[in-house]
C-alpha positions in Angstrom: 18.6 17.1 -23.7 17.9 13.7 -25.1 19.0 11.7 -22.1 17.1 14.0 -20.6 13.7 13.3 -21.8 14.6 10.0 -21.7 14.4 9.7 -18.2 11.4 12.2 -18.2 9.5 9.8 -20.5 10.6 6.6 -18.0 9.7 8.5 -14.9 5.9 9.5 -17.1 5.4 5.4 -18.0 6.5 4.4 -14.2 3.5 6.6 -13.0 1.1 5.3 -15.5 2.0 1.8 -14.6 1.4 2.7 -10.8 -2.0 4.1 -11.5 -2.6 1.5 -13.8 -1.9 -1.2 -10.9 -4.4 1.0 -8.4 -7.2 1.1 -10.7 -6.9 -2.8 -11.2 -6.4 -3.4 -7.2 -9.5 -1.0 -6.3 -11.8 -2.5 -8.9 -11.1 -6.1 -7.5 -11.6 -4.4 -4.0 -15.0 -3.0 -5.5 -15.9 -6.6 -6.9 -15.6 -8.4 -3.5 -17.1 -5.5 -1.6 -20.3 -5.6 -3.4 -20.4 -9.4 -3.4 -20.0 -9.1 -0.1 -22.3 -6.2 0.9 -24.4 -5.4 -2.2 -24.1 -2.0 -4.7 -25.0 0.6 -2.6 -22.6 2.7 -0.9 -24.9 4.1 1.7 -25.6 0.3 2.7 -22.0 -0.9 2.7 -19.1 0.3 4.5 -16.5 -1.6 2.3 -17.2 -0.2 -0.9 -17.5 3.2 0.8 -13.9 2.7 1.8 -13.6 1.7 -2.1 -14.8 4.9 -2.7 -12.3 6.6 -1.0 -9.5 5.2 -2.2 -10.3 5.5 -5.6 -10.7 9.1 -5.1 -7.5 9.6 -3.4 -5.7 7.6 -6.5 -7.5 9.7 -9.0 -9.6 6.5 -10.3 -12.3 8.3 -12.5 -16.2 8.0 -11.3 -17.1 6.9 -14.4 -14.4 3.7 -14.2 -15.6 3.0 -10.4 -19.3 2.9 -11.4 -18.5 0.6 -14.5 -16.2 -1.6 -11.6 -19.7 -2.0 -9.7 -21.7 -3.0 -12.8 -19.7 -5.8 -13.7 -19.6 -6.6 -10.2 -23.4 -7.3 -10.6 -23.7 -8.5 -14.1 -24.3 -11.9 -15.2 -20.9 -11.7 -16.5 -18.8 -10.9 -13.3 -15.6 -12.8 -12.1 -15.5 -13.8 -8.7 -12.6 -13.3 -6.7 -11.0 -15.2 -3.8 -8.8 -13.3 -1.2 -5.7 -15.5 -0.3 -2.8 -14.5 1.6 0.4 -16.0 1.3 3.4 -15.5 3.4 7.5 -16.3 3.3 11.1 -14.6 3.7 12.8 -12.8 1.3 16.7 -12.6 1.2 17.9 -12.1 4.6 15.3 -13.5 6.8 13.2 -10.3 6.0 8.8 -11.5 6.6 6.9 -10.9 3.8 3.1 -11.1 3.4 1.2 -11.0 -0.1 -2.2 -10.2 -0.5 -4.1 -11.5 -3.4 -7.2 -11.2 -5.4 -7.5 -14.1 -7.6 -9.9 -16.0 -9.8 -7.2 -19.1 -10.7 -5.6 -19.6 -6.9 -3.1 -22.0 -9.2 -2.1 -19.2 -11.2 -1.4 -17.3 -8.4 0.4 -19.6 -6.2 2.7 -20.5 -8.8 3.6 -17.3 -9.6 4.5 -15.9 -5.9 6.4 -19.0 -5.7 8.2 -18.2 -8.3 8.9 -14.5 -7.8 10.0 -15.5 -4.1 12.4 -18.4 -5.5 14.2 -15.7 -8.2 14.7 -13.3 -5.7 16.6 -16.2 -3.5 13.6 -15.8 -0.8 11.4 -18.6 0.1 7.6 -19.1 0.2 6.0 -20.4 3.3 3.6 -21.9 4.7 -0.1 -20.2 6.7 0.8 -18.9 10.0 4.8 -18.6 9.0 5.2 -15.0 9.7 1.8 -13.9 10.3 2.2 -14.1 14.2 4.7 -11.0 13.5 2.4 -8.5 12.2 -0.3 -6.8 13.8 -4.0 -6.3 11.8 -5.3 -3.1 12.3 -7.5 -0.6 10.4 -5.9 2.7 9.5 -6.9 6.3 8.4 -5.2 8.8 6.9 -7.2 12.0 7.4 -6.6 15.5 6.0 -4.9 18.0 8.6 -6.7 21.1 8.9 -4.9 22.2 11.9 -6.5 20.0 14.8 -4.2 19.4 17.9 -3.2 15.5 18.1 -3.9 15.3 21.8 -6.9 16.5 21.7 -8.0 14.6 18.8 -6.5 11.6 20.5 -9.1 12.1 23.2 -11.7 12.6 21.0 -11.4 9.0 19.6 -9.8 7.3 22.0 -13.6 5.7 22.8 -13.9 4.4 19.3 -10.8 2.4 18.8 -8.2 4.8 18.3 -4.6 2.8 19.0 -2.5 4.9 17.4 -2.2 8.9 16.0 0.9 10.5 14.2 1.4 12.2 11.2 3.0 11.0 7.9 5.7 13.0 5.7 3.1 14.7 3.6 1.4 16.2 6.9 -1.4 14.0 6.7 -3.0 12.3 10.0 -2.4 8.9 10.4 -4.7 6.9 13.0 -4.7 3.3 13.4 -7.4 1.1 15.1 -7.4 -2.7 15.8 -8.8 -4.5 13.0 -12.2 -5.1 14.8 -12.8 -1.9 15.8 -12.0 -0.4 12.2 -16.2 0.1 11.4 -16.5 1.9 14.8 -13.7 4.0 13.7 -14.9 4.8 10.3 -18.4 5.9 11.6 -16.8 8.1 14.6 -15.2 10.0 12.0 -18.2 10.5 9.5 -20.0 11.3 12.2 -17.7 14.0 13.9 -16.8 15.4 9.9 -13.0 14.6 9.9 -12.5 14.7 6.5 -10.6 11.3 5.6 -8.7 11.0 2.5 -8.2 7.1 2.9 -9.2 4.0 4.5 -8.2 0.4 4.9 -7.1 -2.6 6.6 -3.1 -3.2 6.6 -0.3 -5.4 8.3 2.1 -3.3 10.9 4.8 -5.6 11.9 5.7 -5.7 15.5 9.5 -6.2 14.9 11.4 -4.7 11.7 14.7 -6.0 10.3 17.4 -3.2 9.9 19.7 -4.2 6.8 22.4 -2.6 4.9 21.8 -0.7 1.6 22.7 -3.4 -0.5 21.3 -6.2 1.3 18.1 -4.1 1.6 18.1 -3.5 -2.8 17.7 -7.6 -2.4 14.5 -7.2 -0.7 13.0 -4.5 -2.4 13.5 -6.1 -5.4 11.0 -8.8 -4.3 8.9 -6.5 -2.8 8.7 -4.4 -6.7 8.1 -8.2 -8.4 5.6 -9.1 -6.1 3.3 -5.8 -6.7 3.8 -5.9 -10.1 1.6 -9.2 -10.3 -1.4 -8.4 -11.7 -3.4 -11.1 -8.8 -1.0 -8.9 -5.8 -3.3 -6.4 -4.0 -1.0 -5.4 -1.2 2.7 -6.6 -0.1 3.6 -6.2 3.7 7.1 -6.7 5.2 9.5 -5.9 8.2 12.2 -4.5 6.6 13.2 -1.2 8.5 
């Protein structure tokens, strides 16, 4: 019974720290957005895409309006968006996104998560050329036929439609047509459950279990970083 509690209790702290990491990541997201675009939702698209995403991680209201309020008080950090990119272990692309306000800090430490995980940091452009930027929606399923919700957005932007294990519809758009997207959908009243910009690669690496545990491990140091907002790879 003990051992099993044990890794009850582990499993418990393991979510906690997740949420814990998605509250920081979206209130960062909120900072730049209303830097960028100003406090109200209604006039800005990016921090109604914050919105969302808190919701769907179960970020309380109350902690999303406080994220804002710094965002426009005297006292607010700013935050710089860098990307860096390099190979882990067995040639597998790896691109960090970060949200930083000490870009030494941060390099330092992604150089240093990528050199004990025998992977290697690179330089801009490294890997980039392999993934593709594109804006992507996961909308709640309420029974709608694919194909004919393909043609339905198929003048907005729509590159992609599929489902994902949980049932959930998945649409991706290029990364410039991610705005037209976004308002086809409010407009229409497809009810999305999340929203954001992400990296699909356009080759994947197929490894063996072991040799894929290398990578992952990597992957799990990376997102831990309290400056990491989003790791992307090509690992199959």
């Amino acid at each position: 019974m003990g051992r099993i509690f044990e890794v009850r209790k582990s499993a418990m702290f393991a979510r906690w720290d997740k949420m814990a990491k998605n509250f920081t990541r979206i209130g960062k997201e909120i900072a730049i957005a209303v830097k960028a675009g100003g406090p109200d939702p209604e006039n800005n698209p990016a921090l109604r895409r914050c919105y969302l995403n808190a919701k769907a991680c179960n970020m309380p209201k109350d902690r999303v309006e406080a994220a804002i309020k710094r965002a426009v008080g005297k006292d607010k950090t700013d935050y710089e968006e860098i990307v860096y990119e390099g190979y882990a272990p067995h040639g597998v692309a790896v691109m960090v996104e970060t949200a930083t306000d000490n870009s030494t800090r941060t390099v330092a430490n992604v150089r240093m998560h990528f050199t004990k995980s025998n992977g290697a940091l690179g330089t801009s452009g490294s890997v980039a050329f392999g993934f593709n930027r594109m804006g992507e929606f996961k909308v709640k399923n309420n029974g709608q036929n694919l194909e004919e919700l393909e043609l339905e957005l198929i003048d907005y932007g729509l590159e992609e439609i599929g489902e994902d294990s949980e049932g959930n519809i998945i649409i991706r758009t290029a990364y410039n047509e991610f705005g037209n997207m976004a308002k086809a959908l409010d407009e229409k009243g497809i009810e999305v459950v999340t929203a954001e910009l992400t990296r699909i690669p356009t080759t994947t690496v197929e490894l063996g279990e072991e040799e894929a545990n290398d990578v992952l491990k990597l992957v799990d140091r990376l997102e831990q970083d309290d400056d990491v907002q989003k790791v992307y790879h090509n690992l199959k």
